[in-house]
C-alpha positions as CSV (number, residue, x, y, z in Angstrom):
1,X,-75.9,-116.0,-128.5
2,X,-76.8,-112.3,-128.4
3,X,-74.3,-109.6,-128.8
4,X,-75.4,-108.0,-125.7
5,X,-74.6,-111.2,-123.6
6,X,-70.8,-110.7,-124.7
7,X,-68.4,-110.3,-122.4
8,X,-65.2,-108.6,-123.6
9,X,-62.1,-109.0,-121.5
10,X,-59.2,-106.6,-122.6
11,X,-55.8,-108.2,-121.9
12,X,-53.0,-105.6,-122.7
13,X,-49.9,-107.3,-121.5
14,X,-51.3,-109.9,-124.3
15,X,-52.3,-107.0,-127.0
16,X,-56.0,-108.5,-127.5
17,X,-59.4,-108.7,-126.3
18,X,-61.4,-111.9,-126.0
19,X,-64.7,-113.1,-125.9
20,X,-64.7,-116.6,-124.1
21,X,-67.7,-118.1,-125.9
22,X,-69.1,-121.8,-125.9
23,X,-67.6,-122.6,-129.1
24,X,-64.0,-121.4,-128.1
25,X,-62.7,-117.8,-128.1
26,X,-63.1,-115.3,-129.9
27,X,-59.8,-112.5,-130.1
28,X,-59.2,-109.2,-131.8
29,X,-55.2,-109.2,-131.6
30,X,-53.2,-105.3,-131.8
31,X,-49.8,-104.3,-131.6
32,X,-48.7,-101.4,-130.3
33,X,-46.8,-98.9,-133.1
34,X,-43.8,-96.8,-132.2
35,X,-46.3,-93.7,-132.4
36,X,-48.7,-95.5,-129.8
37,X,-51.6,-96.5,-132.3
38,X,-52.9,-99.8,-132.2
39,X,-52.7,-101.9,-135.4
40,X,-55.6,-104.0,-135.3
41,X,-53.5,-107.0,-137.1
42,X,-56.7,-109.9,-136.7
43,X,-60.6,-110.8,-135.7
44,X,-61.4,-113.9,-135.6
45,X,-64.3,-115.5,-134.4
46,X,-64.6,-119.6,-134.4
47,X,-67.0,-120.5,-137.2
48,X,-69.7,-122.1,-135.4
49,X,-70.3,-118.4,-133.4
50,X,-70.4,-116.5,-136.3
51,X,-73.0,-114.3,-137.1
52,X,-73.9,-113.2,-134.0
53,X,-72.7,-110.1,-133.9
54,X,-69.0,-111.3,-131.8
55,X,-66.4,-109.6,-134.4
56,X,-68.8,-105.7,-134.1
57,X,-68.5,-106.7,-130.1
58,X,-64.7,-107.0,-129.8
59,X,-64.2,-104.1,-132.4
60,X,-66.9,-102.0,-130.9
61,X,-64.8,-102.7,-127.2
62,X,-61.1,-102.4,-128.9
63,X,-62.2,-98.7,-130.6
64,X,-64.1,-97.6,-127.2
65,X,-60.9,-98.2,-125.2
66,X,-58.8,-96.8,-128.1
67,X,-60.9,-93.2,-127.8
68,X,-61.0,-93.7,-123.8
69,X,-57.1,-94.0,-124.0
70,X,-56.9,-91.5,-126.8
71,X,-55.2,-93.4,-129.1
72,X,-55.6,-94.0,-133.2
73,X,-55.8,-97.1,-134.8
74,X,-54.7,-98.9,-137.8
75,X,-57.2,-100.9,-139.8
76,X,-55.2,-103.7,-141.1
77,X,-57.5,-106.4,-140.5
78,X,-60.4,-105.9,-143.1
79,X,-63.4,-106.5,-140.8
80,X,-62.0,-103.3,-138.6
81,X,-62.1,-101.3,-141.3
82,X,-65.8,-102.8,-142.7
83,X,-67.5,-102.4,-139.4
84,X,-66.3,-99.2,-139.5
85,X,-67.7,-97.9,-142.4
86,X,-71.2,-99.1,-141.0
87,X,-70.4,-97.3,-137.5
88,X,-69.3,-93.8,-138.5
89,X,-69.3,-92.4,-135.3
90,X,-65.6,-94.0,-134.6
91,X,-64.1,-93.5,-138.4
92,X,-61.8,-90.5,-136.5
93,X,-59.9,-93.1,-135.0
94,X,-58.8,-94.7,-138.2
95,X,-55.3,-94.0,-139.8
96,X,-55.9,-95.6,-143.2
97,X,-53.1,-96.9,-145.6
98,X,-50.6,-99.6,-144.6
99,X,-47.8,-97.1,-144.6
100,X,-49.2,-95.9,-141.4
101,X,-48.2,-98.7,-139.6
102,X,-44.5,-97.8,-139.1
């Protein structure tokens, strides 16, 4: 599976996006902080479709609709913050530190 053949559906009223792949779904999962930030709690991808470049997809789609909505977001899941660091262009969006949650 290529990283351009994944579809990423955002469902808000469920605080993730998904990509519905073969092997099962993959899911970024946010909540919404009393500021309006999204804490990006958790990506997972099922193990056989890792390595195709899923988790960069659905962070690549949660941080796009985060600047499109003008919103910050809140690391707190490791691979956010990792893929990140490799994709400058959206490090702007971050609010580091777990005491930025609240």
């Amino acid at each position: 599976m290529s990283n351009a053949a994944t579809r990423i559906e955002h469902l808000p009223a469920h605080h993730r996006f998904v990509a519905r792949l073969p092997e099962g779904d993959a899911v970024l999962s946010y909540r919404v902080t009393s500021s309006g930030a999204w804490d990006i709690r958790s990506t997972y991808v099922q193990l056989l479709a890792r390595g195709h470049g899923t988790g960069g997809a659905l962070v690549h789609a949660a941080l796009t609709h985060a600047r499109a909505e003008g919103r910050r977001v809140i690391p707190t899941c490791w691979f956010v913050g990792s893929w990140a660091a490799e994709h400058p262009e959206f490090l702007d969006l971050l609010i580091p530190g777990p005491s930025a949650a609240s």
